[in-house]
C-alpha positions as CSV (number, residue, x, y, z in Angstrom):
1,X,-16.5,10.3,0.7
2,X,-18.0,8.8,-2.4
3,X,-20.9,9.7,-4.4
4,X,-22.8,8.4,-7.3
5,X,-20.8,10.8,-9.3
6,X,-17.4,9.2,-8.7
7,X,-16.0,8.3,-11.9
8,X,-16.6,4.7,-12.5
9,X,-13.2,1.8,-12.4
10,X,-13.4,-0.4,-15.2
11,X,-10.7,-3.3,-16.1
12,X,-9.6,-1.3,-19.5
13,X,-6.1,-1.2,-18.3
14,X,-5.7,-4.4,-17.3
15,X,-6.9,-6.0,-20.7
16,X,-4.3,-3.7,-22.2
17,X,-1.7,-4.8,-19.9
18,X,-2.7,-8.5,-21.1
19,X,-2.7,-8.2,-24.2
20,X,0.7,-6.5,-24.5
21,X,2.8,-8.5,-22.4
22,X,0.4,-11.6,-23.3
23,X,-0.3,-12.7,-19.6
24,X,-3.0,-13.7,-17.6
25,X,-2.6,-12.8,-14.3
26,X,-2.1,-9.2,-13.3
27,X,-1.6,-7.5,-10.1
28,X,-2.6,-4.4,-9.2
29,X,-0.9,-2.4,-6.3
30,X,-1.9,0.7,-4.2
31,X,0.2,1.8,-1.1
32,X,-1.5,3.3,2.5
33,X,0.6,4.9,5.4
34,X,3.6,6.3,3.3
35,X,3.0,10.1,4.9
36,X,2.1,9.2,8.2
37,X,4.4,10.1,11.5
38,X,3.4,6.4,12.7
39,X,2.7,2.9,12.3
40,X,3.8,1.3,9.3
41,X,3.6,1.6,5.3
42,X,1.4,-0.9,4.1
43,X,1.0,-2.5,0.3
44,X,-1.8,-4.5,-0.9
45,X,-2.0,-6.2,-4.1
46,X,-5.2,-7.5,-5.9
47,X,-4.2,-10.3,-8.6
48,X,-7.0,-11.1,-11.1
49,X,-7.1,-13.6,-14.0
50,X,-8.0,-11.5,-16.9
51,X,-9.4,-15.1,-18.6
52,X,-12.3,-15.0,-15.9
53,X,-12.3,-12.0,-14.1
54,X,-15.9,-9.9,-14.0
55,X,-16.2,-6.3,-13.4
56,X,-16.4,-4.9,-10.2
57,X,-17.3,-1.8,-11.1
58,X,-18.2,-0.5,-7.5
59,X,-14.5,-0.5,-6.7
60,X,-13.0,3.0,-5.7
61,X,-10.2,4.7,-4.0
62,X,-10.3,3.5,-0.4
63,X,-10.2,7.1,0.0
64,X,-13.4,8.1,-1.5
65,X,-15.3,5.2,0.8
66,X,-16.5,5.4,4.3
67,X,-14.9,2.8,7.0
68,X,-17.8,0.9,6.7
69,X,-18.5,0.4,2.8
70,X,-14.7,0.0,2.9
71,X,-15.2,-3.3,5.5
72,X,-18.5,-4.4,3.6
73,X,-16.1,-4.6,0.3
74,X,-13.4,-6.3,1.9
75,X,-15.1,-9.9,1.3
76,X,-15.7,-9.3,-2.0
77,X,-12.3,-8.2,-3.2
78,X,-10.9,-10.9,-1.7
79,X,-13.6,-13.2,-3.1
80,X,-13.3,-11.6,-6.7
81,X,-9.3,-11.7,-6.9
82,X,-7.6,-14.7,-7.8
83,X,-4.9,-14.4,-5.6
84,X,-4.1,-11.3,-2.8
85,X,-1.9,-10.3,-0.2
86,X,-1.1,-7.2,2.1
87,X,2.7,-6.4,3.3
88,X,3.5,-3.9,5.5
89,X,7.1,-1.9,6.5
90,X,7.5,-1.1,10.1
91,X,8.2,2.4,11.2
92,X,11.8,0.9,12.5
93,X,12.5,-0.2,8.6
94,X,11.7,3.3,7.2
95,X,14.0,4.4,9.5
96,X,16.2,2.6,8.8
97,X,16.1,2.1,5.0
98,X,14.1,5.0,4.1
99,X,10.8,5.2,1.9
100,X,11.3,4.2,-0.7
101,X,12.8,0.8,0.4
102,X,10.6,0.1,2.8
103,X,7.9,0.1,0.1
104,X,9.6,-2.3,-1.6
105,X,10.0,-4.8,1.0
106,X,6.3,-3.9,2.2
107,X,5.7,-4.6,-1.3
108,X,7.2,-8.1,-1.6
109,X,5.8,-8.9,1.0
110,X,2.6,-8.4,0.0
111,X,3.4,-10.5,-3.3
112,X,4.7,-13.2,-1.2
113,X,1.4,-13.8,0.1
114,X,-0.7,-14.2,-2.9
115,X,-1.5,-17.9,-3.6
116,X,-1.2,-17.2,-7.8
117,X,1.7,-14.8,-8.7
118,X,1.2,-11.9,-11.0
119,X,3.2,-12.1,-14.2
120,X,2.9,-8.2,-14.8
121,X,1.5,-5.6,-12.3
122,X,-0.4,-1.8,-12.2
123,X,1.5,-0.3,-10.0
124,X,-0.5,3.4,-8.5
125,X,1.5,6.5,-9.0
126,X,4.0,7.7,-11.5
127,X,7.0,6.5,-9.7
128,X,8.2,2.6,-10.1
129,X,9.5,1.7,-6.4
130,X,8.4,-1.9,-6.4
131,X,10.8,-3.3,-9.3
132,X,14.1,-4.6,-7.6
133,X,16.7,-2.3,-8.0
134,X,20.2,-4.2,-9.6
135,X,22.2,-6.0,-7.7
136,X,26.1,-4.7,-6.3
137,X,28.8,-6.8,-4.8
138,X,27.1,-6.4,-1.4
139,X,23.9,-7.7,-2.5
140,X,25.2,-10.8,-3.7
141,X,27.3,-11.3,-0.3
142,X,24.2,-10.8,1.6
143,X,22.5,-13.7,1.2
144,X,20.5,-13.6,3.9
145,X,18.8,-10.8,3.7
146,X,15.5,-10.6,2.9
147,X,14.2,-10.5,-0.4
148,X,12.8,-7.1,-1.9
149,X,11.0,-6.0,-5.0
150,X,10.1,-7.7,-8.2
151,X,11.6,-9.3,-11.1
152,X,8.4,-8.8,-13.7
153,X,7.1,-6.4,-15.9
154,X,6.0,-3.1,-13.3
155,X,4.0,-0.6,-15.3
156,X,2.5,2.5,-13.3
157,X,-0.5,4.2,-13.7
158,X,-1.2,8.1,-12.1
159,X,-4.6,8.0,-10.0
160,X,-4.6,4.2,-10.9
161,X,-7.2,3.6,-8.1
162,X,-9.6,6.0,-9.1
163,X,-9.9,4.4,-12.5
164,X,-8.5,0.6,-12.3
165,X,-10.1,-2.4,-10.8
166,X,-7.0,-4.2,-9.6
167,X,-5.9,-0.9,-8.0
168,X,-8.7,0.0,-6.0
169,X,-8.9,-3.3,-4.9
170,X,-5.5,-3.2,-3.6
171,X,-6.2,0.1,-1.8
172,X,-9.2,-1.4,0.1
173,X,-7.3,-4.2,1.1
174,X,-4.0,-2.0,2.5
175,X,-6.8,0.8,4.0
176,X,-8.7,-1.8,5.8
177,X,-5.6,-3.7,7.7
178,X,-3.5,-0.7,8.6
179,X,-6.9,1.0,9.9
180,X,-7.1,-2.0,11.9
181,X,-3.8,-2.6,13.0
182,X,-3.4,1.3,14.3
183,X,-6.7,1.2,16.1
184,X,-5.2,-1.8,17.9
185,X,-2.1,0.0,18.6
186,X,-4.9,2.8,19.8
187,X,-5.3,1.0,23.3
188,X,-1.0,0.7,23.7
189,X,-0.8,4.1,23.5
190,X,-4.1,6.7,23.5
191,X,-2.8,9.6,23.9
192,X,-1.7,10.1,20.2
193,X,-5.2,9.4,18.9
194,X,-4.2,7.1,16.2
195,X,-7.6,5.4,16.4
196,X,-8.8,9.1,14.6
197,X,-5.8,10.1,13.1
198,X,-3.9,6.3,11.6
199,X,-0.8,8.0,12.9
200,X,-1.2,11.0,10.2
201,X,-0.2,14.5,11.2
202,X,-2.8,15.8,12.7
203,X,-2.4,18.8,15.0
204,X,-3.7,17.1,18.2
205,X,-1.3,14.1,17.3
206,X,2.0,16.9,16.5
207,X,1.2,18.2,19.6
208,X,0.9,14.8,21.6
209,X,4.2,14.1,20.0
210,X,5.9,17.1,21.3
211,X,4.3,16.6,25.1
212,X,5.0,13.2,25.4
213,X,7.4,12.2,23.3
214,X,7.7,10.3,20.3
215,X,6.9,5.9,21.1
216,X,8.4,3.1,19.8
217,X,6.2,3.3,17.0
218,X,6.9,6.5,15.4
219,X,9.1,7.2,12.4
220,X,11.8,8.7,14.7
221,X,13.9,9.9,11.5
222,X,10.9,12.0,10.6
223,X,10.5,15.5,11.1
224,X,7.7,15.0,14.0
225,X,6.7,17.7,15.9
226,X,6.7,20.9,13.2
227,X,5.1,21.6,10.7
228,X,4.2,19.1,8.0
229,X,7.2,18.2,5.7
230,X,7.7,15.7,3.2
231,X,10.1,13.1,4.3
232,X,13.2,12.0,2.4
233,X,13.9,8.2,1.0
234,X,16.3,6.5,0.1
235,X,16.2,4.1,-2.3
């Protein structure tokens, strides 16, 4: 949980990312939900205008806050950004197009939302699943399908919510809406303790799993009821 000793975010990345591609508005991103056995994978993206922005400097990793300083900061992010959104992937679209592209969509999705577009964006980790992969013959036939991933500048950034503004931003919003959506889902379906667990592999939900079954909700392409395993994507 966090302490007075977390390291500090600050905005330095996001000036840099500014001044190099000479924009204004950039995004950060931060994913929640990618390792769980249920619910879905949720993105949130926090766009700031680097002309007006002021530091938020008690921004962290939605991981290193309680639930409830998590839902006090909410607000404020959203009040502080210039533009944000949250997208989410359900657990029926990572099984069917795996990780990786369910990101994506969850990603664009996300964007979408956001009254005022990024024009570059932070993206947390080391891998770059949010730019839109290049298009084959049966992407351009498939016109109706919907659109995923972005066509701007993507830069990424390892532990990019522990020390970038935009980024933990993004994490509180995509933290506090799938929180909320899989204690809703809670009362459907109690026995698998998601309001404790968000659908992570917990032993008491493994074990729920393998009495009752997996639900409609579940990542049924997932290795469910064993010991923990990391799941395969497909881009």
């Amino acid at each position: 949980m966090a302490t007075s000793k977390a390291q500090p975010t600050t905005l330095e990345h996001e000036r840099a990312l500014a001044a190099a591609y000479g924009a204004r508005f950039i995004g950060g991103v931060d994913e929640v939900g990618r390792g769980a056995l249920a619910g879905p994978i949720t993105v949130g993206i926090a766009v700031i205008d680097i002309h007006a922005v002021p530091e938020f400097g008690e921004l962290r990793d939605s991981k290193l806050l309680t639930p409830a300083r998590r839902e006090e900061l909410l607000p404020q992010v959203q009040a502080w950004a210039a533009g944000y959104g949250v997208g989410h992937a359900s657990a029926a679209e990572i099984d069917q197009l795996g990780v990786t592209a369910a990101l994506r969509l969850a990603g664009s999705r996300a964007v979408a939302q956001c009254t005022i577009a990024p024009e570059v964006v932070l993206l947390d980790g080391s891998y770059d699943w949010l730019t839109a992969p290049e298009q084959d013959l049966f992407d351009l036939l498939a016109d109706d399908r919907e659109p995923a991933g972005l066509h701007i500048p993507v830069r990424t950034l390892i532990k990019g919510d522990m020390t970038c503004q935009s980024i933990a931003g993004a994490s509180i919003l995509a933290k506090v809406e799938r929180d909320g959506l899989m204690a809703q889902a809670a009362s459907d379906y109690p026995a698998f303790g998601w309001e404790i667990n968000k659908g992570y592999a917990t032993a008491t939900h493994r074990a729920a799993i393998e009495k009752l079954g997996p639900c409609d909700l579940h990542r049924k392409s997932w290795n469910l009821t064993s010991k923990p395993q990391k799941a395969e994507g497909k881009a």
